[in-house]
C-alpha positions in Angstrom: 67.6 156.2 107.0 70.7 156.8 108.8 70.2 153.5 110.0 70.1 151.6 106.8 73.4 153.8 105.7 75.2 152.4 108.7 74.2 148.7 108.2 75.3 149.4 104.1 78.3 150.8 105.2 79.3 147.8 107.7 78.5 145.5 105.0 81.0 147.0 102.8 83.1 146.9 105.5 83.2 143.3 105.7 83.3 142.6 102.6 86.0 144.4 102.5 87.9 142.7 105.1 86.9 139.4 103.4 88.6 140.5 100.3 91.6 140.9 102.3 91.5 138.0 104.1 90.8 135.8 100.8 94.1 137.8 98.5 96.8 135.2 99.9 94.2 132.3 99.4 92.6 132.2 95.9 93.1 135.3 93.4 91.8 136.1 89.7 94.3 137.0 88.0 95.6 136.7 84.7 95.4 133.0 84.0 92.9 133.4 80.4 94.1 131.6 77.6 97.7 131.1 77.9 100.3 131.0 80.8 103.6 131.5 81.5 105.5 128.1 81.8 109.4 128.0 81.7 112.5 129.9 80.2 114.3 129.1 77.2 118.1 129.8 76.2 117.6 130.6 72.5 121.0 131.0 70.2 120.8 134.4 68.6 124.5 134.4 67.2 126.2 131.2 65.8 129.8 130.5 64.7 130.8 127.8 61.9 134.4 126.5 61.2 136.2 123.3 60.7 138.2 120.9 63.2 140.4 118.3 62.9 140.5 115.6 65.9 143.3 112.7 66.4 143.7 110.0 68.5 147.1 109.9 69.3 148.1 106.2 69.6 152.2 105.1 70.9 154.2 103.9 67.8 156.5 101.4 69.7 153.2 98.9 70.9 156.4 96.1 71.3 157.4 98.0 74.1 154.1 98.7 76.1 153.4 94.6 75.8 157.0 93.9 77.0 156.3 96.0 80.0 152.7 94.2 80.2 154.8 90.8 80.1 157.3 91.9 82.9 154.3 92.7 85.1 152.9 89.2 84.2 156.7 88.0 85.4 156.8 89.8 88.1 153.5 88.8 89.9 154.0 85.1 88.7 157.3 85.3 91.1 155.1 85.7 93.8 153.7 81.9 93.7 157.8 80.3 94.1 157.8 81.6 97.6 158.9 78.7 99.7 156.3 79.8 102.3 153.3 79.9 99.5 154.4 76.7 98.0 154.5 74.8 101.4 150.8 76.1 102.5 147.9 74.2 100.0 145.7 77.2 101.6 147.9 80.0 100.7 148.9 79.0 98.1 145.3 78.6 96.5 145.2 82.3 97.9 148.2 83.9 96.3 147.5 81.9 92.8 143.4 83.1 92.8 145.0 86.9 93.5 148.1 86.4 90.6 145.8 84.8 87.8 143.0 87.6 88.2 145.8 90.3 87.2 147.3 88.1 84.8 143.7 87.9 82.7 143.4 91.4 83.1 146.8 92.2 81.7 146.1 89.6 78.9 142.9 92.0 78.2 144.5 94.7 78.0 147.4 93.5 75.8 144.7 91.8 73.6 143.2 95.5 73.2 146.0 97.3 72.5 146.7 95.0 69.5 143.5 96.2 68.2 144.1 99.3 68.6 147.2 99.2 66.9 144.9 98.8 63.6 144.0 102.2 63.5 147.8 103.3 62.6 148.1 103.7 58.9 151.2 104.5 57.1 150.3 108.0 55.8 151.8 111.5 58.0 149.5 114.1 57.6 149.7 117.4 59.6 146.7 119.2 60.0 146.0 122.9 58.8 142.6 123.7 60.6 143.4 126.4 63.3 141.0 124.1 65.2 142.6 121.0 65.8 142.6 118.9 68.9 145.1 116.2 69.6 144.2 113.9 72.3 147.1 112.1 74.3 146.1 109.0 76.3 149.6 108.3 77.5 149.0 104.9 78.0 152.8 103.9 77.2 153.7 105.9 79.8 150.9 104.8 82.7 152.0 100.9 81.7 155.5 101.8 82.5 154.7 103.7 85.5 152.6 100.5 86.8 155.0 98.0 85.4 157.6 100.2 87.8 155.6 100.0 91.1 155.0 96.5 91.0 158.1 95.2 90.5 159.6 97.5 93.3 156.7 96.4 95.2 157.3 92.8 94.9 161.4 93.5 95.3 160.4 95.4 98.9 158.4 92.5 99.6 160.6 89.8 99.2 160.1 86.5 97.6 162.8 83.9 100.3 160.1 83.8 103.1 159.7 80.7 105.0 156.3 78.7 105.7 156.3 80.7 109.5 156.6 83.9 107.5 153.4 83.2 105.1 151.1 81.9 107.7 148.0 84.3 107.7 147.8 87.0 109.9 151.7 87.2 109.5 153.3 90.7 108.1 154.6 89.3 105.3 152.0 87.3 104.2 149.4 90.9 104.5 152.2 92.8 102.8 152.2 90.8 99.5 148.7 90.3 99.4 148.8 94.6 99.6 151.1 94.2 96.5 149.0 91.9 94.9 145.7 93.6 95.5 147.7 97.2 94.5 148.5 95.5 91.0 145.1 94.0 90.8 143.8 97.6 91.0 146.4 99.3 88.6 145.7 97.1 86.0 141.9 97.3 85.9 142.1 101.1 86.0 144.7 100.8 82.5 142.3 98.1 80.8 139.3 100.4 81.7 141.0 103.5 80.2 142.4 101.2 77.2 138.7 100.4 76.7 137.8 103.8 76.5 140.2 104.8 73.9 139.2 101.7 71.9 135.2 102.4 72.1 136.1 105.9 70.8 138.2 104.5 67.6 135.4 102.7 66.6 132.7 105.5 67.2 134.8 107.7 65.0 135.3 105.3 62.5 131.8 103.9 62.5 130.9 107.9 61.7 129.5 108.7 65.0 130.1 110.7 68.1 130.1 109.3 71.3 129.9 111.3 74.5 133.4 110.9 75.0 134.8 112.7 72.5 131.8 115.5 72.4 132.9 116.3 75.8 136.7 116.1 74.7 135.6 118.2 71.9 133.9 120.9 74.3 137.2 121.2 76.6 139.0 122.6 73.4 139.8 126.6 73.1 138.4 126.9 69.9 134.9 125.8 71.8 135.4 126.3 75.2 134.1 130.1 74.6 131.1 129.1 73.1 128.4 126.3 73.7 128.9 123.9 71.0 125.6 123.2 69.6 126.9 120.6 66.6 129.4 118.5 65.5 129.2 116.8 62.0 131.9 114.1 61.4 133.4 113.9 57.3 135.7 111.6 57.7 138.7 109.9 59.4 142.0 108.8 58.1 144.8 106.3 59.7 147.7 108.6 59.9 151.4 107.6 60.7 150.3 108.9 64.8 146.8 107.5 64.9 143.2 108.1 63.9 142.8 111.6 62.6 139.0 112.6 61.5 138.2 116.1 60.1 134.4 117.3 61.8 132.3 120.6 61.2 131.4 122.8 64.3 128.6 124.9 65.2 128.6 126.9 68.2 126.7 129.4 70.1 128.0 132.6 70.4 125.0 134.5 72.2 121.8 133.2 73.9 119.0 135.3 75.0 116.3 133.7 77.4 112.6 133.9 75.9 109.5 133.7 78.4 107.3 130.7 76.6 103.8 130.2 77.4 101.4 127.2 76.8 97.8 127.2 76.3 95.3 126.8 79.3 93.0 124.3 78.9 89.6 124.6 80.2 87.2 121.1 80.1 89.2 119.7 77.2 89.0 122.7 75.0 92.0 125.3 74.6 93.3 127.6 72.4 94.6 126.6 68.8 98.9 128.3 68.3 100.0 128.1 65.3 101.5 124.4 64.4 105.2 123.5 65.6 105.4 127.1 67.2 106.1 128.2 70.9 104.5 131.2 72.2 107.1 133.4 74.1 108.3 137.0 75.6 111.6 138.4 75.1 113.6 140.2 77.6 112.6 143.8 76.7 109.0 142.2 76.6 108.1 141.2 73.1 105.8 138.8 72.2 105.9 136.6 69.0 106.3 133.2 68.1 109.8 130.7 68.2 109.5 128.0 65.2 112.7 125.5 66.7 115.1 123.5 64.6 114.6 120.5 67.1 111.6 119.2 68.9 113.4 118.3 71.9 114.8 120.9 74.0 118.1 121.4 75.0 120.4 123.5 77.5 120.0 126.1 74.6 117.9 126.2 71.4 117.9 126.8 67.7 115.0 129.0 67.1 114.0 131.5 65.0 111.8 134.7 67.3 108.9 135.9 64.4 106.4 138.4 65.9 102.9 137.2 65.3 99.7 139.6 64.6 97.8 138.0 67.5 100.3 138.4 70.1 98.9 142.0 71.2 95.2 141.3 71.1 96.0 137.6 72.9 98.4 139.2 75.5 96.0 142.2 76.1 94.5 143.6 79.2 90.9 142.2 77.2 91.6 139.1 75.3 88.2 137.1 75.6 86.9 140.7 73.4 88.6 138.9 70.7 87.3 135.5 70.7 85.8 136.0 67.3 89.3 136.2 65.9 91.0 133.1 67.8 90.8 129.6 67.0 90.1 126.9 69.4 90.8 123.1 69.7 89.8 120.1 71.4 92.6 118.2 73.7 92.9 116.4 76.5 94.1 118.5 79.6 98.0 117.6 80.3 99.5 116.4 83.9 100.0 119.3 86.1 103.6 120.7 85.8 105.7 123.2 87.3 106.3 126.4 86.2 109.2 129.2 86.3 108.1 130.8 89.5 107.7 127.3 91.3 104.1 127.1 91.0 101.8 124.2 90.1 99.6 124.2 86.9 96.8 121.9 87.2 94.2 121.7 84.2 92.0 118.8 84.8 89.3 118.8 87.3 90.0 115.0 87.7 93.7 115.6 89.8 93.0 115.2 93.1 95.7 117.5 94.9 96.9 117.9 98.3 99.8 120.0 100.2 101.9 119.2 103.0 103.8 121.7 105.0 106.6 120.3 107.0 105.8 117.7 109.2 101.9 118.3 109.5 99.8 115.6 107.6 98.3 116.3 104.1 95.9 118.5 103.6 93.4 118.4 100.8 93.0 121.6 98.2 89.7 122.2 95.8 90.5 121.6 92.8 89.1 124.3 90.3 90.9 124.1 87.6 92.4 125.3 85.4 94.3 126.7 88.6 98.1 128.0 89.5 98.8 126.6 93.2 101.7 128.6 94.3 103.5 127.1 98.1 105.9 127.6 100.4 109.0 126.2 100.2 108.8 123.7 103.3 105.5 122.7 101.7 105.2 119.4 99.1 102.8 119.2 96.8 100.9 116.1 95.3 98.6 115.2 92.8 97.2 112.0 92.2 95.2 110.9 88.4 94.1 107.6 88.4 97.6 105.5 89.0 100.0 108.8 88.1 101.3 110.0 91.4 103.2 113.7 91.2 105.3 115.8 93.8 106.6 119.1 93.7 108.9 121.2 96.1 110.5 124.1 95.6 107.6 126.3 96.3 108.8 130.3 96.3 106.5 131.6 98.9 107.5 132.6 102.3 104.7 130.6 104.1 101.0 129.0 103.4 99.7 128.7 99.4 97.6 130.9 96.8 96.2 129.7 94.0 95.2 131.9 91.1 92.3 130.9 89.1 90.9 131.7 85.2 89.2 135.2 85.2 86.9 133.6 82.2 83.1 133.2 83.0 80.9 130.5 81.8 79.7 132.3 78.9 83.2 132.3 77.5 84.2 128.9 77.9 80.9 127.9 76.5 81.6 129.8 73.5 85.5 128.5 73.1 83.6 125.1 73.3 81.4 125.7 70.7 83.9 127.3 67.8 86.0 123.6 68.5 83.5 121.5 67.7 82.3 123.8 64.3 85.9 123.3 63.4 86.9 120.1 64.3 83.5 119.2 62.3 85.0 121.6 59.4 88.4 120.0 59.1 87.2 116.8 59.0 88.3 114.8 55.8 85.3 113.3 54.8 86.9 111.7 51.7 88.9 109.5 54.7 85.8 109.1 56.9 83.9 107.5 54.0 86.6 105.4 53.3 87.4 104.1 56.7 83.5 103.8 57.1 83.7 101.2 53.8 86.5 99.5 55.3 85.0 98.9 58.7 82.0 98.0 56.5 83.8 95.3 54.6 85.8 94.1 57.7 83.0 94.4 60.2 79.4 94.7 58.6 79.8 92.5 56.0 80.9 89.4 57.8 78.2 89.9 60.2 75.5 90.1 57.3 76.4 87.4 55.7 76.2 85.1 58.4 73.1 86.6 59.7 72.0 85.8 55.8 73.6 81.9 56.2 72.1 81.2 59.3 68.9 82.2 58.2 68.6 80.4 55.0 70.1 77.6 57.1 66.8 77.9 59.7 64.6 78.2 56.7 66.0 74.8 54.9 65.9 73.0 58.0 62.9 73.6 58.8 61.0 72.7 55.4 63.0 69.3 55.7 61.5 69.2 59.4 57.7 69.8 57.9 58.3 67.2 55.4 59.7 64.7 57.4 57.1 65.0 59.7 54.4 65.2 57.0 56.1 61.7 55.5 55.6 60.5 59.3 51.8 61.4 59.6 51.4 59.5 56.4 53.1 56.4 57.6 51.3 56.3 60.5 48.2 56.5 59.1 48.6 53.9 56.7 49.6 51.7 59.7 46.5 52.7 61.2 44.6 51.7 58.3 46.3 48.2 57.7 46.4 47.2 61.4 42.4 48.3 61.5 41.9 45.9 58.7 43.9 42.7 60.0 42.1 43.2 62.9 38.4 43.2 61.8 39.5 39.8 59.6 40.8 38.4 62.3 37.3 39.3 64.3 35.3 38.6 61.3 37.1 34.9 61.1 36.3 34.4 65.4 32.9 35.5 64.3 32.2 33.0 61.9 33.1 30.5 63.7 31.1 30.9 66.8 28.4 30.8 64.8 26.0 28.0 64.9 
């Protein structure tokens, strides 16, 4: 007896152990019918109130292309150098590195004549509290290149001989360092010239651009807040340039909600409520977020409702409810990462692998629905049919776990069961019928009515066959007769006359 105790007691021992050993390797834990996924900023205070925004663009344009015309001046200067006239080569040299700045400051002249449109003769003066006014200062950056160059070219000098201008020489590298310099100041004033034109039109083709959300966002009236929407009325061409009035919503307060997704186990999961995100709050509440946008963004319009299910579904026991939860068919999604860094994989098809550091791949058993947590040297990948995944930034310290659904094969049968009672109960029959008459009409009765034709067509065909050949047998047989007749005249004639 005490021997048997002993060998019981050594058993549990090891099992024991085994336990152990298996914790940091596969774990049951509370993976059942939904699981934690990500973290969402959700507004919970919003603030409302009216802007005005102006494009501030320079009333004396006749001066900015003056300077824009001494530039072109300057830089043409530069080809009347006795040593650039004397040389074919440099002089192809230094008129390729004038004409490129010349077309750029043509661009940009042509630009600013355009944008000169968006002047009107009305002065209005805003009385928003919110009201931006954005300077480009591009009368002043024109001046400032249209300075630099033409000291640049008067350091320079423009009397060097053909010895001077010879390549390789310092004076011939020093004005093709002026010309290059100008080249580059010019592009960078048509670029922002460019800019300020795309945003006139936006505004004035009643859109925002990223440009002026941004320009919007640096503002004090937003720069508190997160600006979650900006609604353009309308713009008007004042005396100082474009000046549109916009709406602004802005979030005051966020609060980050815990949101969960439904596990899927062989194509079957739970059915949530439609257009509605499962989720915790911070002092751990669970309830519903209906969203103002399908797409998320850095932080969320939603709405936190508490739902009657939450407490049964998020329960120590949940699968004792199962009567009172609704289930649906779907295909199992990609595997994804979730908030703690691990992998979700719900489809049995992913073939997944792990690869710590510089050791090769190492292949993991798939059974999911699983969460494979890793290390953070480690990579994980997952392969379905030609979709190739990788994820890194594991939170472990070393090696992987993976947790595993704590559901038996009783449950899951049952889950299976309700979806198919109610995807057979919500079906539309009126629209089954009718497709099933269409595909009738489109499919079925094409196919019948050839079938029908190219019966009737053996049929026919083949009574003409029967008589034709009936009208043949006949033929023949009169031939028969007629050529048996000639023939016994013809022997009845040869007869006679051998006869004595």
């Amino acid at each position: 007896m005490s021997t048997i105790y002993a060998l019981v007691k050594r058993m549990n021992l090891v099992l024991l152990l085994m336990c152990i050993v298996q914790v940091p390797r596969v774990m049951c834990q509370d993976m059942k019918f939904v699981y934690p996924i990500k973290d969402m900023s959700i507004s919970t205070e919003k603030d409302e109130f009216p802007m005005t925004f102006r494009m501030n663009i320079s009333s004396d344009i006749s001066f900015v292309l003056g300077l824009l015309e001494n530039i072109k001046t300057e830089l043409m200067k530069i080809e009347k150098i006795p040593g650039v006239q004397g040389q074919v080569a440099v002089n192809e040299t230094m008129f390729r590195s004038v004409r490129q700045s010349v077309v750029v400051a043509n661009s940009t002249a042509k630009k600013l004549k355009l944008i000169t449109k968006y002047v009107g003769p009305t002065e209005i003066v805003p009385n928003e509290l919110c009201a931006i006014e954005v300077q480009n200062n591009l009368d002043l950056q024109i001046f400032a290149a249209e300075r630099m160059i033409t000291n640049s070219i008067l350091a320079v000098g423009l009397d060097h001989a053909i010895a001077e201008m010879a390549p390789g020489k310092e004076a011939y590298i020093n004005v093709l360092n002026v010309l290059q310099d100008s080249y580059l100041h010019l592009r960078t004033i048509e670029g922002r010239v460019s800019d300020m034109l795309e945003k006139l039109e936006a505004l004035t083709s009643g859109q925002i651009s990223p440009a002026i959300y941004s320009s919007a966002q640096l503002d004090d009236c937003i720069l508190e807040g997160e600006a979650d929407k900006l609604t353009l009325k309308k713009c008007v061409k004042t005396t100082t340039g474009l000046l549109c009035y916009l709406d602004v919503e802005i979030y005051t307060k966020n609060e980050k909600y815990l949101t969960y997704i439904p596990v899927n186990y062989n194509g079957v999961q739970i059915l949530l409520p439609d257009k509605k995100i499962l989720a915790k709050s911070t002092d751990g509440t669970y309830g519903l977020l209906s969203c103002r946008d399908e797409e998320e963004e850095l932080i969320n319009d939603c709405i936190f409702n508490p739902w009657e299910f939450t407490e049964k579904l998020m329960g120590p026991n949940p699968e004792s409810y199962l009567y009172l939860f609704n289930f649906t068919l779907a295909e199992p999604p990609l595997p994804l990462q979730t908030v703690d860094g691990s992998v979700l994989i719900m489809d049995k098809r992913v073939r997944v692998s792990i690869r710590d550091g510089q050791a090769g791949d190492k292949d993991i058993n798939n059974v999911s629905p699983m969460s494979l947590s890793f290390s953070a040297s480690s990579t994980v990948t997952t392969i379905l049919d030609k979709t190739k995944l990788k994820f890194k930034a594991g939170s472990l310290d070393r090696g992987f776990e993976i947790v595993t659904s704590s559901l038996n094969a009783t449950i899951i049968s049952v889950m299976h069961e309700k979806a198919l009672r109610d995807a057979v109960r919500d079906m539309d029959w009126n629209n089954i019928f009718k497709y099933l008459s269409f595909i009738i009409q489109v499919l079925v009765m094409p196919v019948a009515v050839t079938s029908c034709s190219l019966s009737l067509y053996a049929v026919v065909r083949s009574v003409l066959s029967r008589r034709r050949r009936k009208k043949k047998e006949k033929m023949a047989q009169k031939y028969n007769l007629r050529r048996n007749y000639e023939m016994n005249k013809r022997m009845a004639k040869k007869m006679r006359r051998e006869a004595p």
